[in-house]
C-alpha positions in Angstrom: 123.6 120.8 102.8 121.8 122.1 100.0 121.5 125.7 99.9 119.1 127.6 97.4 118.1 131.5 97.1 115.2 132.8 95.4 114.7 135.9 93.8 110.8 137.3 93.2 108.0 134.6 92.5 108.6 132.1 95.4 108.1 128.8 93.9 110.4 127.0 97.3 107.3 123.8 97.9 107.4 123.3 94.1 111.2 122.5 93.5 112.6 121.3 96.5 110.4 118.1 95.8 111.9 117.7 92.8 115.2 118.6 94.0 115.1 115.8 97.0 113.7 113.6 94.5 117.5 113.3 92.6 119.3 114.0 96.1 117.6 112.1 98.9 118.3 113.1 102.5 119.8 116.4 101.8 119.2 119.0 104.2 117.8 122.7 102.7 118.4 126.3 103.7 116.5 128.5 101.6 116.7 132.2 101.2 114.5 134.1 99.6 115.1 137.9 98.3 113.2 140.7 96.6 113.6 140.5 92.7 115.2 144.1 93.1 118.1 142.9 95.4 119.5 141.2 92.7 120.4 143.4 90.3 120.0 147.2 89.0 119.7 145.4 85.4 116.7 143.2 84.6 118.1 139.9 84.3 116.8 138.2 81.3 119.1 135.5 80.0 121.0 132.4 81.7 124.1 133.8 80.5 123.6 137.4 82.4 122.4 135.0 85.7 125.7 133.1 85.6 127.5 136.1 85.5 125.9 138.0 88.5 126.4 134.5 90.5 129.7 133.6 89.6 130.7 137.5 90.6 129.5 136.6 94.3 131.9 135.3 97.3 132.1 131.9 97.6 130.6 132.1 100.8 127.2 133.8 99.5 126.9 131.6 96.0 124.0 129.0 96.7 123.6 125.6 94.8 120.7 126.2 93.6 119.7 129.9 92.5 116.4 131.1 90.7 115.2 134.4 89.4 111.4 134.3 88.5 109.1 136.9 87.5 105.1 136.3 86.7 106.0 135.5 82.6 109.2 134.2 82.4 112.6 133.0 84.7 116.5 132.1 84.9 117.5 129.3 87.2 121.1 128.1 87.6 122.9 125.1 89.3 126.1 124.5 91.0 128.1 121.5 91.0 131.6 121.2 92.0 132.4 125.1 91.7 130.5 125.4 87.9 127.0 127.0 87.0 124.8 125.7 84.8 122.2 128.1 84.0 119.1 127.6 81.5 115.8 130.4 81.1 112.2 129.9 79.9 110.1 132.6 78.6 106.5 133.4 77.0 104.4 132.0 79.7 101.4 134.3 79.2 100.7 136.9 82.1 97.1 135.5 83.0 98.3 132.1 82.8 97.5 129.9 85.6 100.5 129.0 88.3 100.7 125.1 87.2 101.4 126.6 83.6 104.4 128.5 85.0 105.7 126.0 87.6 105.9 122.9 84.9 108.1 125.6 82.4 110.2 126.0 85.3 110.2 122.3 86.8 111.3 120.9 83.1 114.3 123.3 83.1 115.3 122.2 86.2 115.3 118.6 85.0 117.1 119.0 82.6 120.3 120.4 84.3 119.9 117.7 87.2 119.5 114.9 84.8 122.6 116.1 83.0 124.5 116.2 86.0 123.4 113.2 88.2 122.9 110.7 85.6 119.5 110.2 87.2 116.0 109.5 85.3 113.2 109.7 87.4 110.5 107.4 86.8 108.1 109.8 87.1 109.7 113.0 86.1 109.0 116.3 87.2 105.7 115.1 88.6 105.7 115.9 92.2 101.9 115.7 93.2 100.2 112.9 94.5 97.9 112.2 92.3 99.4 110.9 89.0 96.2 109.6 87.4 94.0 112.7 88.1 94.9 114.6 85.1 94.9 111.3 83.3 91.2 110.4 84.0 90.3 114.0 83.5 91.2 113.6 79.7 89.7 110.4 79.5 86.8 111.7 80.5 86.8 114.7 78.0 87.6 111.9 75.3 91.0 112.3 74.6 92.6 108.8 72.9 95.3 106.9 74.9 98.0 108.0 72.8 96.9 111.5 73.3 97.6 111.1 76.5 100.8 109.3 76.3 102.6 112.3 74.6 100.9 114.9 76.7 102.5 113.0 79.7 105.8 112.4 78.2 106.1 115.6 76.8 104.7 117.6 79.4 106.0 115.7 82.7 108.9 113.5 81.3 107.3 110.3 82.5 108.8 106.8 81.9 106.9 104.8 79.4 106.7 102.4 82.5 104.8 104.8 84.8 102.7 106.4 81.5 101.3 102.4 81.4 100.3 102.1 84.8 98.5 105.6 85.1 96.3 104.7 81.9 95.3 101.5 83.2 95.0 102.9 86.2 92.8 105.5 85.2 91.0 103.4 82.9 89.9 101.2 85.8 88.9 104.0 88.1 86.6 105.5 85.1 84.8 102.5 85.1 84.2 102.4 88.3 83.2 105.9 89.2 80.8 105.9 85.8 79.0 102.6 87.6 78.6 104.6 90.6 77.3 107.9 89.6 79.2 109.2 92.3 78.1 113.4 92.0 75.0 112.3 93.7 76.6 111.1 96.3 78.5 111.2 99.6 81.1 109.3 101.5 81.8 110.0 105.3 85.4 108.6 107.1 85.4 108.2 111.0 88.2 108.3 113.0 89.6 106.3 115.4 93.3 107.7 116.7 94.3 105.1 119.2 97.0 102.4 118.3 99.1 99.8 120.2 102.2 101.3 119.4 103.6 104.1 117.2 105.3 102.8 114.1 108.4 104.7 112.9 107.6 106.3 109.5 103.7 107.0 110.8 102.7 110.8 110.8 98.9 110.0 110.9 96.9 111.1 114.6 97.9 108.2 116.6 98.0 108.1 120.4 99.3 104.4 121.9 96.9 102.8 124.1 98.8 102.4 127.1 99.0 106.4 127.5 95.8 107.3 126.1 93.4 104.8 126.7 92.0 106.6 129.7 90.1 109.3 127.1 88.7 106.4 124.6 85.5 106.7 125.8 85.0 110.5 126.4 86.7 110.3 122.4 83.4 107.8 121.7 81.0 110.0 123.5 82.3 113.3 121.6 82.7 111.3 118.3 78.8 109.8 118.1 78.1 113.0 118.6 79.4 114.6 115.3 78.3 111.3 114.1 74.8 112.5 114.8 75.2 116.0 112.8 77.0 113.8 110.2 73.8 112.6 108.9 71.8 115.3 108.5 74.6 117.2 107.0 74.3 117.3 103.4 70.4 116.6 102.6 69.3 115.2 99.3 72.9 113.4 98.8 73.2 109.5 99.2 75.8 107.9 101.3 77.8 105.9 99.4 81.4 104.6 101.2 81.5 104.3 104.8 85.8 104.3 105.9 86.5 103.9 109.5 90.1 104.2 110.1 92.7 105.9 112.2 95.0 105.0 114.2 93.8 101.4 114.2 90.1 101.1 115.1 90.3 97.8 116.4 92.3 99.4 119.6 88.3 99.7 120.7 87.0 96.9 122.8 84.6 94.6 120.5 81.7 96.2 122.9 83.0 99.9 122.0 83.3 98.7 118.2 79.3 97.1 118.4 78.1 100.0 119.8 80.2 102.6 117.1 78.4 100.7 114.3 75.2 101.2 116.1 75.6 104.8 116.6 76.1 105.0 112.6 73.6 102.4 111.3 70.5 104.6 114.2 72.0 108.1 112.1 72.5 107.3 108.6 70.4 106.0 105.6 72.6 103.4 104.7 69.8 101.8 102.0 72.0 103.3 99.2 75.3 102.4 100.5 77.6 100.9 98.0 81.2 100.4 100.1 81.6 99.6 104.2 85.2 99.4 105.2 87.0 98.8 108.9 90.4 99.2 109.1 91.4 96.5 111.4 94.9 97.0 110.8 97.2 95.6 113.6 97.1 91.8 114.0 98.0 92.2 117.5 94.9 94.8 118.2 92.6 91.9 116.4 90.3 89.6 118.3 88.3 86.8 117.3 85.1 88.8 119.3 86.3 92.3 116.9 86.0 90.2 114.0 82.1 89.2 114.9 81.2 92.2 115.7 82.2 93.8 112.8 80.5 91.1 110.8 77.6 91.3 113.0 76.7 94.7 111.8 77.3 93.2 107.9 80.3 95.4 107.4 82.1 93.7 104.5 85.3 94.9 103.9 88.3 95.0 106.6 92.3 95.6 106.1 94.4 93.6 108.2 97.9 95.5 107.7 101.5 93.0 107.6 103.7 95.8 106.0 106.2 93.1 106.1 106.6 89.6 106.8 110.2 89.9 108.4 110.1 89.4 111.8 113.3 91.2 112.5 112.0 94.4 110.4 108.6 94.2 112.0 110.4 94.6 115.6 112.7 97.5 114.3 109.6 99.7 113.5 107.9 99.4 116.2 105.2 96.8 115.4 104.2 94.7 118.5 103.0 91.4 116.8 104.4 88.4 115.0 104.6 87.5 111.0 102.5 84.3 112.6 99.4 86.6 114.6 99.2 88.0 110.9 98.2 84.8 109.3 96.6 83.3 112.4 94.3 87.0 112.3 94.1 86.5 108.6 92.3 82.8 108.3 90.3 83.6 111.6 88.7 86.5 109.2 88.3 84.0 106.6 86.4 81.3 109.0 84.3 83.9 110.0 83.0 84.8 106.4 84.8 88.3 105.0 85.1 87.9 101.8 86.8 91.1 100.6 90.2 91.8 103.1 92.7 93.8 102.1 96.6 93.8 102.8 99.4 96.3 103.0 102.8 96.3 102.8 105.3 98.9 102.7 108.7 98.8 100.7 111.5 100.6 101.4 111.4 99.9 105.3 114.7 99.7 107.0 117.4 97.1 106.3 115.0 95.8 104.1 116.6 94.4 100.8 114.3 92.7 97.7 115.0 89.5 99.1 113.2 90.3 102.2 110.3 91.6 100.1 109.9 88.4 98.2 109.6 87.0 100.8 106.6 89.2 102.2 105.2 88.6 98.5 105.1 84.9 98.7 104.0 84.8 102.4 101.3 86.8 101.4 100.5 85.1 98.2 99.9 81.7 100.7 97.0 84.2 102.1 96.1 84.9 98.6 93.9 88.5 99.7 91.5 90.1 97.7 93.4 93.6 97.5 97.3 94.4 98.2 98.3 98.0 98.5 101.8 98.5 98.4 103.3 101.6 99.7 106.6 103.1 99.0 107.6 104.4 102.3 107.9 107.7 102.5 109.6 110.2 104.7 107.2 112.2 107.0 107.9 115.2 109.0 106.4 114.3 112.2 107.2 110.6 112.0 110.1 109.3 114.1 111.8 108.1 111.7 112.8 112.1 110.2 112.9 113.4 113.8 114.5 110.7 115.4 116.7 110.2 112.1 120.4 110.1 113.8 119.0 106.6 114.9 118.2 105.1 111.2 121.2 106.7 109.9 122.6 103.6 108.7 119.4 101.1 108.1 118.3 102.6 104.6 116.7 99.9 102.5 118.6 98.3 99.4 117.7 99.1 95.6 113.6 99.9 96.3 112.5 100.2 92.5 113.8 96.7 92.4 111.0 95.7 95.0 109.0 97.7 93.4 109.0 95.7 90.2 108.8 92.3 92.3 105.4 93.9 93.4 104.3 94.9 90.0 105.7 90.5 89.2 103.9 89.6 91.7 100.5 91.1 91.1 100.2 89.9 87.6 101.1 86.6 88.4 98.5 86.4 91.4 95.5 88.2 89.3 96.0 91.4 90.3 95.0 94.5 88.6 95.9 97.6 89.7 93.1 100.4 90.4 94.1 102.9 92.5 97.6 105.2 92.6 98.8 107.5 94.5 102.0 109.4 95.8 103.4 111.3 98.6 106.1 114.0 99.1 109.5 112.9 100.2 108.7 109.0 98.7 111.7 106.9 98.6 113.2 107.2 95.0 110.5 109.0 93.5 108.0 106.2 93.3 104.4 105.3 94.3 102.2 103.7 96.2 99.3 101.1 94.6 96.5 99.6 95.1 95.8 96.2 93.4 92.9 94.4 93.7 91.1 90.7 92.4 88.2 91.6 90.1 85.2 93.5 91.9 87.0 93.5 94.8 88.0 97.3 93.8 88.0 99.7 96.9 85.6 102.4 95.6 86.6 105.0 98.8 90.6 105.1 97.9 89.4 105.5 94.4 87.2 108.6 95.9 89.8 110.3 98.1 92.9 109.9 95.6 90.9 111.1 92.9 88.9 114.0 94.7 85.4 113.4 93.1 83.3 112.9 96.1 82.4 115.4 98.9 84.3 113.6 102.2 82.4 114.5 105.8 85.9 113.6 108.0 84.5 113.0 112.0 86.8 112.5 114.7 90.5 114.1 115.9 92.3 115.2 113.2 90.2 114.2 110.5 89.9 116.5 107.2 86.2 116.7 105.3 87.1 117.1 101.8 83.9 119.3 100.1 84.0 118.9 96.3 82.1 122.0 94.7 80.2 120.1 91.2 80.1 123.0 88.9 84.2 123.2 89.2 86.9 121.4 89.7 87.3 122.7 93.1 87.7 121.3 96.2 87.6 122.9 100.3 88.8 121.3 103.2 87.2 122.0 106.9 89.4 120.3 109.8 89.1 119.0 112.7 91.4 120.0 115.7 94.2 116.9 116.2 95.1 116.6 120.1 92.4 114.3 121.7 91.8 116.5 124.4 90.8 119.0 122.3 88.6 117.4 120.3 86.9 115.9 122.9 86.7 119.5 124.6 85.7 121.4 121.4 83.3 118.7 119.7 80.8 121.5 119.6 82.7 123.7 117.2 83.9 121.5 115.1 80.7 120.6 114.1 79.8 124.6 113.6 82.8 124.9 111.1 81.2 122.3 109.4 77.6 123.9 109.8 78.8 127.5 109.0 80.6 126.0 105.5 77.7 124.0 104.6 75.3 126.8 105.2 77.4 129.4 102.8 78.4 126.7 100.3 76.3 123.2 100.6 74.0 124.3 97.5 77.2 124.3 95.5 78.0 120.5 96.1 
């Protein structure tokens, strides 16, 4: 157990990240206290912090212990009964809070790195978009090496990880200056019904056998946002098209036929550059799915391994075979798609590097046109953090070293890697990455991960991302996750999206 108090500025979602990141599967108890319960004297140094901690009981002295005020902080650490204590200063007072949190989170390295031995591959960078700030400079012209020191002296990134963002971010400048993506728009649709619920999945997913019964009351309710969909934003094109979920080929092939038709009778899709269906599940995939998908010309489809170990693939909760994958995989190919993409996700349980060479080379017999490899990350809602008493023992063996088989594996196989991205709670601090065959590139997950494109979300549980173009600012509008709900409450989701559009849609 890790405890941690807080005195004034609550900055609790920014450390505890970085904190988990050199202590995985610690528990936290956080308490946090007005700045003037700490003291009658201002507390200024590291020394004077130590002091006032070390006077406490035992009982009442926390691991972790910070004292921060709008300009400057103390933070200390304890480790086997000793503080180690450090304080920043001289952070302006109209400074904005990322300014503030870095001076803080690079302190706070420090000590941890001094006393766990640990270097994080990508330092104190928490968020989950490494490559934003990256392309950002790019953009404003800043040189490569610019941007090597600014990331290595502002974030403590490896040399390893300051490589992949620049060619990631090189890549994805490319591709979003082809595109002329401000004029644009990209819409994502839905589709929360799966087979089964896999263990580390947090996304809306109802299984099939339980749910089934509302799929078409869902369809009815979805066309209809559908319809308000595309008369939304006037004056923008539509760009990407992303169904996902969930797995969307849980939908009968008639259900999927006449979801394409719903979109292709309500949008202009003369200017659309990217059409993706995420097919996902081998064992949710038909050869009748797969023609009605390419009936409607949709070009681009995922089908989703994660691994290619049988025995894993049972564990997580995956009802098909590693042999329905390839069998799914070549029927895709007979019928014409040229642009499939495949995950995989490292880091599952009792999974070593072994077993993931193996998924590598199985896959490299497939030979797809994009791999995305996750690094499995530990969700809140998933099963496998509240159910964790039963996956106590099954943690995966050395992940960075599957990691680098991945990185191996796509240069060897003409890979290049355009698209990055990471999540909270990943397993040891890495990433997940998208690598694709030239011009294969999936211009939506460069979209979303990079926030440049104005995202109108339809469907349970689905966010619109609006991106304002004066500023880098972006709003969310939701919609409502239980099915029921959304199926009840169509109406108003659609009128939070009207009402925002109608105060703000001359911004976008």
């Amino acid at each position: 157990m890790i405890t941690m108090t807080i005195w004034g500025e609550d900055f609790e979602q920014e450390v505890r990240p970085l904190i988990k990141s050199f202590y995985p599967g610690e528990e936290f108890q956080v308490t946090k206290k007005e700045e003037s319960t700490l003291s009658a004297e201002t507390i200024r140094t590291a020394e004077q912090f130590k002091e006032l901690l070390v006077a406490l009981p035992e009982e009442e002295q926390p691991a972790y212990a910070f004292c921060l005020r709008k300009t400057e902080g103390v933070l200390a650490v304890r480790a086997d009964g000793v503080w180690y204590a450090d304080a920043f200063a001289g952070v302006p007072e109209n400074a904005e809070r990322r300014i503030y949190k870095d001076c803080l989170m690079r302190k706070l390295y420090l000590i941890l790195q001094k006393l766990t031995g640990k270097t994080l591959p990508w330092g104190i960078m928490t968020g989950i978009r490494p490559t934003k700030q990256v392309l950002e400079r790019l953009e404003e012209g800043e040189s490569a090496e610019q941007i090597r020191s600014f990331l290595k002296e502002e974030y403590y990134c490896t040399d390893e990880k300051i490589e992949t963002s620049l060619t990631v971010a090189k890549k994805e400048h490319e591709i979003l200056t082809e595109l002329d993506y401000r004029n644009g728009y990209s819409v994502y649709i839905g589709i929360p019904f799966c087979p089964s619920t896999c263990y580390y999945c947090s996304f809306p997913s109802f299984p099939i056998k339980i749910h089934g019964h509302l799929m078409e009351a869902y369809l009815a309710a979805l066309k209809k946002e559908i319809q308000y969909a595309a008369t939304a934003i006037p004056g923008k094109k539509l760009q990407s098209i992303y169904i996902g979920g969930g797995t969307p080929t849980t939908l009968s092939a008639e259900q999927l036929d006449d979801l394409f038709t719903a979109v292709e009778n309500a949008f202009d899709l003369s200017h659309l550059k990217e059409y993706t269906v995420e097919a996902g599940r081998p064992d949710s995939i038909t050869p009748e799915k797969l023609q009605a998908i390419k009936r409607h010309g949709i070009p681009r489809i995922s089908i989703n391994p994660q691994t290619m170990k049988q025995e894993t693939l049972d564990l997580i909760g995956r009802k098909h075979t590693v042999e329905q994958i390839e069998e799914t995989f070549y029927q895709a190919r007979e019928l014409g798609f040229e642009n499939i993409n495949m995950d995989m996700i490292i880091g599952l349980a009792k999974e070593t590097p072994a077993d993931v060479a193996l998924t590598l080379e199985r896959i490299g017999r497939l030979s797809p046109d994009n791999l995305t490899v996750h690094t499995l990350a530990v969700k809140r809602a998933a099963r496998l953090n509240t159910n964790r008493e039963d996956y106590a023992d099954m943690a995966a063996e050395n992940v960075q070293e599957m990691l680098r088989l991945t990185y191996e594996f796509a240069k060897a196989q003409n890979y290049h890697p355009y698209y990055l991205y990471r999540q909270k709670n990943m397993t040891e601090n890495l990433e997940n990455i998208g690598y694709s065959r030239p011009g294969k590139e999936g211009i939506y997950n460069i979209l979303i991960m990079e926030e440049r494109q104005t995202i109108l979300a339809l469907g349970a549980g689905a966010t619109s991302k609006f991106v304002f173009r004066e500023k880098n600012q972006l709003e969310r509008v939701e919609n409502v996750k239980s099915l029921k709900d959304y199926i009840e409450r169509t109406d108003e989701m659609i009128e939070r999206k009207k009402r925002f559009l109608e105060e703000f849609g001359d911004r976008l």
